[in-house]
VOGU-3710 file (C-alpha; in Angstrom, 3 decimals, decimal comma):
1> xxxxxxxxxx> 76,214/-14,600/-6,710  76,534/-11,047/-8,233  74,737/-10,148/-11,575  76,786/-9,596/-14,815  78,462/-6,206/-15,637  76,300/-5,444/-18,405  72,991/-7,453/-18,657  71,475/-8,116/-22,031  67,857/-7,532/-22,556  65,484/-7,883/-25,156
11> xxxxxxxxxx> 62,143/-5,777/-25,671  59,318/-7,916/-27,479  57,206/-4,770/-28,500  54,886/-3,071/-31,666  55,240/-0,026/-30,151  58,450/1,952/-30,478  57,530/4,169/-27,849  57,565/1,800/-25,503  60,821/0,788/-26,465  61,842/4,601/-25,271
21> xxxxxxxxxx> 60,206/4,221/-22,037  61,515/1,038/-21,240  64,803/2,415/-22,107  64,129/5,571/-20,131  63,285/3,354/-17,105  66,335/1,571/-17,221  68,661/4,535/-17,264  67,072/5,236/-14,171  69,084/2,063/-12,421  72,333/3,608/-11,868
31> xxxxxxxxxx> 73,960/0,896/-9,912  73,140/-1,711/-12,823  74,426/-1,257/-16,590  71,830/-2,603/-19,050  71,758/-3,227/-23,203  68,681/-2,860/-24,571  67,541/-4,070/-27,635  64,264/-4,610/-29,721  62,252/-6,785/-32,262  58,701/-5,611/-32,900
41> xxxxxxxxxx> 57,589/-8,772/-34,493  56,927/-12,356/-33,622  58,954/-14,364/-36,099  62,238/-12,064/-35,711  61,950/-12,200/-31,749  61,734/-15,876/-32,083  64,641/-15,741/-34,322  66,534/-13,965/-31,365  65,526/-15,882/-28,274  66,811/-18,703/-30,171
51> xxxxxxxxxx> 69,656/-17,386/-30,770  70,470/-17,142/-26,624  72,061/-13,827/-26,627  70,094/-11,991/-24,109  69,988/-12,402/-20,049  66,243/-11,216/-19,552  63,286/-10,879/-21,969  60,725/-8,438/-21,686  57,838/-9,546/-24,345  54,800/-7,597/-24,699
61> xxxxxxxxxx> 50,999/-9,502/-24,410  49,897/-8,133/-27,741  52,008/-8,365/-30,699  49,656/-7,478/-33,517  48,114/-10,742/-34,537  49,935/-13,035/-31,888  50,120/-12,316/-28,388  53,195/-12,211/-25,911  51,870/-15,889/-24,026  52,290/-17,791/-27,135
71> xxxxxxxxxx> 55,845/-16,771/-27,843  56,745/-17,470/-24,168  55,619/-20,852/-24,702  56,735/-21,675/-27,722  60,014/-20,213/-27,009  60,451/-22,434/-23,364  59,621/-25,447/-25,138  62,237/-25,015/-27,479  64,683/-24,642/-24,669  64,769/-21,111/-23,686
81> xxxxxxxxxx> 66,291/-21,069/-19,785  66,409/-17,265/-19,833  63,853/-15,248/-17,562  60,670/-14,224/-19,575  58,359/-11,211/-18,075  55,025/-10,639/-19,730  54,491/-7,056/-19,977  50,890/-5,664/-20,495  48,812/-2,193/-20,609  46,558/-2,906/-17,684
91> xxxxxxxxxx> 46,697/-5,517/-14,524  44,378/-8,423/-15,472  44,181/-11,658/-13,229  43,823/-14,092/-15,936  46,683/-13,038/-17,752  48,982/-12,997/-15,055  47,881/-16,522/-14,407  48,411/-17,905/-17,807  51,433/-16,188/-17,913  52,586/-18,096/-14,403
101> xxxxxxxxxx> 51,261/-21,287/-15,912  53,225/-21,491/-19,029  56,898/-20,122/-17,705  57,116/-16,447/-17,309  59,099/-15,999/-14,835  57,106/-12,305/-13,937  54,170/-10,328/-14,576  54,305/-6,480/-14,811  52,014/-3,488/-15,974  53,401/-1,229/-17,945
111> xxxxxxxxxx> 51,422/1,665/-16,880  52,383/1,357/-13,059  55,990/0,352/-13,649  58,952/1,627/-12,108  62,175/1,426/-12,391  62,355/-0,345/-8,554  59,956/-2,735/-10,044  61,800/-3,449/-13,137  64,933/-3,944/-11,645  63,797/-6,057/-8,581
121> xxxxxxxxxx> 61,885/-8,333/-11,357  64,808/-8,613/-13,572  67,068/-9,172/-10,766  64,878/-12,043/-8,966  64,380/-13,820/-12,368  67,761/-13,933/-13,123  67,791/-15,446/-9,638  64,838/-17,883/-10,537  67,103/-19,402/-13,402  70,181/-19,237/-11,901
131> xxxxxxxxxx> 68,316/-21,266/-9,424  66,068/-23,491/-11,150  69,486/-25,078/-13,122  71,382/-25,452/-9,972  68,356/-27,250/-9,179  68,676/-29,437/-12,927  72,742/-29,975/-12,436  72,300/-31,343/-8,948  69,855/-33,870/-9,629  71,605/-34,566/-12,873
141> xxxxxxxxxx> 74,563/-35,242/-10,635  72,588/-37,132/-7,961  71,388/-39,697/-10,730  74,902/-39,627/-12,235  76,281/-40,814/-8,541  73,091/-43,620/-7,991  73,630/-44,912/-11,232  77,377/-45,180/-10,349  76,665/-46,327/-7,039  74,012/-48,860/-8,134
151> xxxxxxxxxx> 76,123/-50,016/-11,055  79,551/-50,811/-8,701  77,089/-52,366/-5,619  75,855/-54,761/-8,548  78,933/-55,753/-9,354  80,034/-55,538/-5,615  77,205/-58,052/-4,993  77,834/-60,404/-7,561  81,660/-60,602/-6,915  80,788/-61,030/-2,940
161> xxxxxxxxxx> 78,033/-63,369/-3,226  79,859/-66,551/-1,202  80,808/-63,772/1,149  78,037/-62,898/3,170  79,990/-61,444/5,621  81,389/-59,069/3,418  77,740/-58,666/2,232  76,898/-57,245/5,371  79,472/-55,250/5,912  78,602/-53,421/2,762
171> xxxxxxxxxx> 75,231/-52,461/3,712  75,102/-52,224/7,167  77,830/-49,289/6,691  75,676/-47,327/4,136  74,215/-44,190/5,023  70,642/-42,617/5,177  69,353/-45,550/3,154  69,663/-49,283/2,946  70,915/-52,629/0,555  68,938/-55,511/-0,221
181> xxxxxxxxxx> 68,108/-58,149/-2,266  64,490/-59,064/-3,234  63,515/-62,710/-4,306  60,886/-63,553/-7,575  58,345/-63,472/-4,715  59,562/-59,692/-3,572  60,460/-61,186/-0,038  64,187/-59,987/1,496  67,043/-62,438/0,517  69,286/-59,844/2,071
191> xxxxxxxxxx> 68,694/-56,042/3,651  70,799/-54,150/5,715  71,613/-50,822/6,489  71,483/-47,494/8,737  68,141/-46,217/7,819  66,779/-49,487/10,215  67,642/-48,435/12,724  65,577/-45,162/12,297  62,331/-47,499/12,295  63,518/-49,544/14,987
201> xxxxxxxxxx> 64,079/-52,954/12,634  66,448/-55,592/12,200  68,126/-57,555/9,524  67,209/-61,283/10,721  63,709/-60,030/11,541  62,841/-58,901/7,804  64,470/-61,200/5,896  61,776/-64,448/4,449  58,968/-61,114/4,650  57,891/-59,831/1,435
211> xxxxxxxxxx> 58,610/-56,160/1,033  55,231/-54,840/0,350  53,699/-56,465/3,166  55,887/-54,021/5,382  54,893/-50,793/2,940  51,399/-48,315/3,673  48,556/-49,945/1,514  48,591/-46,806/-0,907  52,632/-47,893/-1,443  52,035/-51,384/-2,421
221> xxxxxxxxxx> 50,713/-51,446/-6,282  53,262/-49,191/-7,266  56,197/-50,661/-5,248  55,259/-54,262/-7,011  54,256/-51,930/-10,423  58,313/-51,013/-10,368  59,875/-54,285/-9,170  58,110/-56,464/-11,597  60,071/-53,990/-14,036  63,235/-54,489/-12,592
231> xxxxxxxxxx> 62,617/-58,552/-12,600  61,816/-57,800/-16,202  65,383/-56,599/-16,790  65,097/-52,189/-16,608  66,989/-50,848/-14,408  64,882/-48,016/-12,898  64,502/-45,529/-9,913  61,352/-44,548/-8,131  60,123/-43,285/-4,343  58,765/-44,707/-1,524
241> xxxxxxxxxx> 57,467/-42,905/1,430  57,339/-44,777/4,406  56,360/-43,622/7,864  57,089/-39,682/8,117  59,747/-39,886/5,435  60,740/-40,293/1,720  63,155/-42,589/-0,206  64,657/-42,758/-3,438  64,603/-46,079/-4,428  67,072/-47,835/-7,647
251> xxxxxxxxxx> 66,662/-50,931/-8,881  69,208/-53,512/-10,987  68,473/-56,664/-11,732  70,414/-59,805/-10,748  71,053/-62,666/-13,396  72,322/-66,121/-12,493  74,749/-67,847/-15,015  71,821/-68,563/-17,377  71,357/-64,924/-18,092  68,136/-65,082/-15,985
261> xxxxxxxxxx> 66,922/-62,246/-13,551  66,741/-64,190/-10,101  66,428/-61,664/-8,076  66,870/-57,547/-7,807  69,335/-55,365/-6,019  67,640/-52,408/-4,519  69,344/-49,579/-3,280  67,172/-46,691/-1,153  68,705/-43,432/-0,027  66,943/-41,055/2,488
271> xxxxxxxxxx> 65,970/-38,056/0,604  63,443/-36,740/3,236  65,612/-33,349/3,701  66,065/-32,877/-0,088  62,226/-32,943/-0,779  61,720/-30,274/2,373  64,704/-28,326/0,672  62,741/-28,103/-2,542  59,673/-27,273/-0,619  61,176/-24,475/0,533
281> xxxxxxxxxx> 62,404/-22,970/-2,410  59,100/-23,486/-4,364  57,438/-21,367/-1,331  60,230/-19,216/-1,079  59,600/-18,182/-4,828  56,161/-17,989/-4,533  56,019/-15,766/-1,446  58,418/-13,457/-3,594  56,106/-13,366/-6,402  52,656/-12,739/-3,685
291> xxxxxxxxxx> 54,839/-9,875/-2,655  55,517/-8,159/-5,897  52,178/-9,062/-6,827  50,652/-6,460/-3,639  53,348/-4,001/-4,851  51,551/-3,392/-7,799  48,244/-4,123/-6,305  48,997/-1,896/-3,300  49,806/1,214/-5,684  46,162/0,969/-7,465
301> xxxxxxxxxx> 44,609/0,704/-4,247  46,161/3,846/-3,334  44,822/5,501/-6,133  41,860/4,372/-5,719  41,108/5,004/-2,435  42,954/8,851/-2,793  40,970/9,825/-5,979  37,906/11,285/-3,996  39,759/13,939/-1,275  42,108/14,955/-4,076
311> xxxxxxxxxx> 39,265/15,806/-5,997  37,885/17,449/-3,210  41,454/19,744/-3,139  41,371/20,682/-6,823  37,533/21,604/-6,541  37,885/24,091/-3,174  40,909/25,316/-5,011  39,750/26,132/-8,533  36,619/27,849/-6,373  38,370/29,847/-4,145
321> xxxxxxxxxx> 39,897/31,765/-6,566  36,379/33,158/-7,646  35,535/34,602/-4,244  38,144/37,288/-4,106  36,266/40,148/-2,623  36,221/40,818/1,042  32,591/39,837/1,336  33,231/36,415/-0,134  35,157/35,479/3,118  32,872/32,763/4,102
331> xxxxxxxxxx> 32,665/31,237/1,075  36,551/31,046/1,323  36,919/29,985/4,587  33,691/26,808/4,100  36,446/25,490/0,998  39,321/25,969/2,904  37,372/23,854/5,889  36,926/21,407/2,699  40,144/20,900/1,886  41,574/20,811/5,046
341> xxxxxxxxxx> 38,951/17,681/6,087  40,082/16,105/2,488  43,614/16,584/3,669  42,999/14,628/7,200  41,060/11,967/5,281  43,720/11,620/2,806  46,469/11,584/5,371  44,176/9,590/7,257  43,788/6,964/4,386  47,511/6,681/3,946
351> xxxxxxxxxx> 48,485/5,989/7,256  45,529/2,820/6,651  47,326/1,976/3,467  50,720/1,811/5,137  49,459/-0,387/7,819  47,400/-2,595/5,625  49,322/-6,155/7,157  48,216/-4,338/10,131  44,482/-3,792/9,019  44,680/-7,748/7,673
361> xxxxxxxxxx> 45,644/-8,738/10,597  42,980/-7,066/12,728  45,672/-5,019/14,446  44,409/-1,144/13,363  43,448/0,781/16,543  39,543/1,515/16,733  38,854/4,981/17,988  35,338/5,821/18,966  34,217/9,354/19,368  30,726/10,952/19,790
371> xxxxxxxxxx> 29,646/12,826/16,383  26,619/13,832/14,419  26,230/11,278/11,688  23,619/13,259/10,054  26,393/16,048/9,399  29,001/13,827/8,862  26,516/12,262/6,041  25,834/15,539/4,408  29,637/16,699/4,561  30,798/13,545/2,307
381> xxxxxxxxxx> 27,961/13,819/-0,272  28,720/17,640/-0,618  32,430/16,594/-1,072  31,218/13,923/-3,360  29,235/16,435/-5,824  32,518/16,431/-7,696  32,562/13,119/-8,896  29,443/12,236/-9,741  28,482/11,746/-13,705  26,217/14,603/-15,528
391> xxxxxxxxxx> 22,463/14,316/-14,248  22,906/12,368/-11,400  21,410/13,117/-8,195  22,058/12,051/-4,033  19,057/11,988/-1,903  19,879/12,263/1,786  17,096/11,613/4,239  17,711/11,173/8,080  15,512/9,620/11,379  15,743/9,024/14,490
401> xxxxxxxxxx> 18,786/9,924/16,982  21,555/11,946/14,880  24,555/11,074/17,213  26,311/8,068/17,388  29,727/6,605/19,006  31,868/4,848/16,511  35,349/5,286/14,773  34,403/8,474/12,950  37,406/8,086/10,524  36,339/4,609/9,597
411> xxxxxxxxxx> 32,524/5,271/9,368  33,391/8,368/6,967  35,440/5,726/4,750  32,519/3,134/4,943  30,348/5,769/3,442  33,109/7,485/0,946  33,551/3,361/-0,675  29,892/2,792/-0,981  29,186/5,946/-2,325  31,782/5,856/-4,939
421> xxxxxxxxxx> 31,093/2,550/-6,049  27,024/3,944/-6,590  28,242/6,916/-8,876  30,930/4,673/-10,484  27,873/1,582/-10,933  25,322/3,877/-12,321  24,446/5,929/-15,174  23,764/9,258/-16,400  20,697/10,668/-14,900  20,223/7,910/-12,228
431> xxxxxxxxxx> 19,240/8,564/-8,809  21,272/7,619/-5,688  19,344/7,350/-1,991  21,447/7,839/1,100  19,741/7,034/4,509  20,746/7,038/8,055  18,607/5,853/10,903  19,597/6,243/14,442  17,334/3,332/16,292  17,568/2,583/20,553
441> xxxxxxxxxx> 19,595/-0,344/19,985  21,031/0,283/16,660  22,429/2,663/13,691  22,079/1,931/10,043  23,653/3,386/7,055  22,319/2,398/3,828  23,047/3,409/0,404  20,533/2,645/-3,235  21,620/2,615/-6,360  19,978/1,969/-9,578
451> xxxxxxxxxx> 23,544/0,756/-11,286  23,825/-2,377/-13,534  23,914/-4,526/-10,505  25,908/-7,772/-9,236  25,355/-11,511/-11,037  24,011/-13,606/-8,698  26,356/-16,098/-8,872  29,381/-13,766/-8,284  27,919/-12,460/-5,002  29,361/-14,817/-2,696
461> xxxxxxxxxx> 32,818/-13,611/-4,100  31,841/-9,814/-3,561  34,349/-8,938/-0,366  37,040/-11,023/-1,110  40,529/-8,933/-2,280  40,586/-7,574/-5,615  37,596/-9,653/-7,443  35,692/-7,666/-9,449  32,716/-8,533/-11,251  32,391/-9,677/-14,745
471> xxxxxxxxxx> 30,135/-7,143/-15,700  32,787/-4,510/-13,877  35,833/-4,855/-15,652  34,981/-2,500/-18,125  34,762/-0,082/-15,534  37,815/1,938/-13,542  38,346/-0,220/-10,079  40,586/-2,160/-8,181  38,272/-4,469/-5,997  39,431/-3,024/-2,423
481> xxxxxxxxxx> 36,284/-0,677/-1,437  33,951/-3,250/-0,075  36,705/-5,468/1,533  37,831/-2,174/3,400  34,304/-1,832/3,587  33,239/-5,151/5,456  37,479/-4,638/7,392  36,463/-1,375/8,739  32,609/-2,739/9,717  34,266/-5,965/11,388
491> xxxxxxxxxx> 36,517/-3,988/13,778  33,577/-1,616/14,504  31,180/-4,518/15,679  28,828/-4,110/12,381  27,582/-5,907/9,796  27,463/-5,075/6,219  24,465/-6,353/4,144  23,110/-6,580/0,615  20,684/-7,323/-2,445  21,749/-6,700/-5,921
501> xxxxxxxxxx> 19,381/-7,193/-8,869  21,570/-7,290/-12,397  20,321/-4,226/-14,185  18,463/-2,613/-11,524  20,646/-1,950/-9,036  22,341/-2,631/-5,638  21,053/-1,593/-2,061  24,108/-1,906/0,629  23,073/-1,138/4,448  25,741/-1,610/7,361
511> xxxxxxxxxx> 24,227/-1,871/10,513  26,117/-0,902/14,269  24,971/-1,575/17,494  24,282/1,763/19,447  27,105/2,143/22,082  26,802/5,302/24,715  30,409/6,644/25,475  31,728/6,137/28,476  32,099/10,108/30,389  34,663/10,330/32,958
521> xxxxxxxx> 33,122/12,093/35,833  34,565/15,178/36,607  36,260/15,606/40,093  33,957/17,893/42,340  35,073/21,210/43,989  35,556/21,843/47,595  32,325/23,721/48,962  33,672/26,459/51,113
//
């Protein structure tokens, strides 16, 4: 179903600036007309949601003294069916939870968002609702139709009750579900229908057994729970499952010419397929959320993980313009070598980022090539001399065999993430050690910190996606590096290691097994 011609939305939000960039954003969508208004207080955009006259909401997580969560709340209990997206200033994962919890029907940071991302989100949770009260009429209508159907096979039942024949008739004709009449002691006066065939059972065979005695033991307290209702004179529904599938169960009671209830009509349809329908729409929405959720995710990561060989550009750049005399050559040509290496890596990284499914799914390409980690060691930290905070200092030290045969592109990564995250972990002044030791059987790469450290009970968390810390949030990050980290180790046979002491510091040491690369012998010349 097409969206409207013009879609009315309404901006929760203090800040009349970001009224103008929202409103800038959407006049980017040019196949999509949009009305954009604003309220920049709780009561009034209470007042409005109330009022209905908006498709979408956009509502902001702080609103002075309130906060964006409460008002989506407080405005879906009173009845709102319109799509709510929270908006905030910076991803945070227990926000966006709450605001999944409560209603909203998206979460979205305002300082990453695009007008793709708007409009997809807007789009979708129109969608959503459009959805969700298909969804609401249907069953509406399904309960409208059992209660119709229930009511006129009551009455069909007591008008046919000498007729047995036409009794049977009735049921044995009625699809995906069966008819029958329970006793005071729940045992089958009368049952027949389709649905027994499915479980291979007949009318005669059932009828004198008690109904729960044919039901799964975890079925049989509720099943008497509900028909002790019925014999109690409710008319009710509830579900059964029984075998592989699911029924709907209604119940009437039956009353004799004293006004008594004798016995109960129940009526069960097959609603196996619906439930799987349902199923599939929950999942399909959630999948669609997941996926907007690594949209945004995916963009920090690729900040993060870019921030170092841009730096290295801008640094070789602003240098190179010093050296313009003719004997300042090679000092020219060693930061042109610089930023051409930060250019591969960064090219390099992006092709990683744009194959992450690829990298989750183990399917990245491993290239091993013979190089001198010692130089490759000292090339990263002199890259890294641009990043790191006033006073601090990287101490390199070396042993052993210099060379060794891995995926140079990942190895330089391993050691550009745990790097980074030592600057980025410590203070002013503090000292960083970098060591590499090239053993017979195996190569180790190890880098010290004295940063603030990881809580010990957070370390078992410490490569999964995104987690961070709770002593890191404070701190610029995206919680990628040391999954890529342990990714790129896997792939490469290695193993990454640590011990973290909170406000000492964290040691990190990934350790490969020394491989020799495999020379192709030469083909020999013809001796004359």
């Amino acid at each position: 179903m097409p969206l409207k011609e013009l879609i009315a939305i309404l901006l929760v939000d203090d800040d009349e600036e970001d009224f103008l960039l929202t409103r800038d954003i959407l006049d980017e969508i040019k196949h999509q007309r949009y009305r954009l208004d604003w309220v920049d207080a709780y009561p009034q955009a209470l007042a409005e949601i109330q009022a209905q006259k908006h498709d979408v909401y956009l509502v902001d997580y702080r609103l002075g003294a309130e906060n964006g969560l409460e008002l989506i709340r407080e405005s879906l209990e009173a009845g709102c069916s319109a799509p709510m997206i929270l908006l905030t200033g910076q991803g945070d994962f227990e926000i966006d939870a709450k605001a999944m919890r409560i209603g909203a029907s998206d979460f979205l940071v305002k300082s990453t968002l695009t007008a793709n991302q708007l409009e997809r989100s807007i789009r979708y949770g129109i969608a959503q609702a459009r959805n969700l009260q298909e969804i609401r009429l249907l069953n509406a209508e399904l309960e409208d139709r059992v209660a119709h159907r229930t009511e006129a096979l009551r009455k069909a039942v007591s008008d046919l009750r000498q007729s047995q024949q036409l009794y049977h008739s009735l049921a044995r004709n009625f699809p995906n579900g069966s008819i029958m009449v329970l006793d005071r002691d729940f045992a089958f006066v009368f049952i027949d229908g389709q649905e027994l065939l499915r479980h291979d059972m007949s009318s005669a065979d059932l009828l004198g057994t008690r109904i729960v005695d044919i039901l799964p033991e975890d079925q049989r307290s509720v099943v008497e729970y509900y028909l002790q209702r019925v014999f109690e004179g409710e008319s009710l529904s509830f579900e059964v499952s029984f075998g592989q599938q699911t029924y709907s169960m209604r119940g009437v009671p039956l009353r004799n010419a004293d006004n008594q209830v004798h016995q109960v009509l129940i009526v069960s349809n097959n609603i196996t397929r619906q439930k799987e329908v349902d199923a599939e729409m929950r999942n399909a929405l959630k999948k669609e959320k997941e996926l907007n959720e690594l949209k945004s995710r995916f963009i920090s990561m690729a900040s993060h993980e870019f921030r170092t060989p841009l730096s290295t550009v801008l640094s070789s750049v602003s240098l190179i313009s010093r050296y313009p005399r003719e004997e300042d050559q090679p000092k020219r040509e060693r930061h042109i070598e610089r930023i051409k290496s930060a250019v591969r890596n960064l090219t390099a990284i992006l092709e990683d980022f744009l194959s992450l499914s690829k990298l989750e799914e183990g399917k990245i390409n491993i290239k091993p090539v013979p190089f001198d980690a010692k130089a490759l060691c000292e090339e990263v930290i002199e890259e890294m001399q641009v990043v790191v905070k006033p006073g601090q200092t990287i101490h390199f030290s070396s042993a052993g065999d210099h060379s060794a045969y891995l995926d140079k592109h990942m190895f330089r990564n391993i050691l550009i993430n745990l790097l980074s995250n030592a600057i980025k972990y410590s203070s002013e002044g503090k000292e960083i050690r970098i060591s590499y030791e090239g053993g017979e059987h195996y190569v180790v790469l190890r880098v010290e910190d004295q940063g603030i450290g990881i809580p010990e009970a957070e370390q078992v968390h410490l490569f999964e996606r995104f987690y961070r810390a709770n002593n890191a949030t404070n701190i610029q990050g995206t919680g990628l590096g040391l999954n890529i980290v342990q990714k790129y180790a896997s792939l490469m046979g290695g193993k990454v290691e640590f011990e973290s002491v909170l406000g000492k510091g964290t040691v990190f040491w990934v350790t490969f097994e020394r491989k020799v690369p495999v020379l192709e012998a030469e083909p020999a010349e013809d001796v004359p």
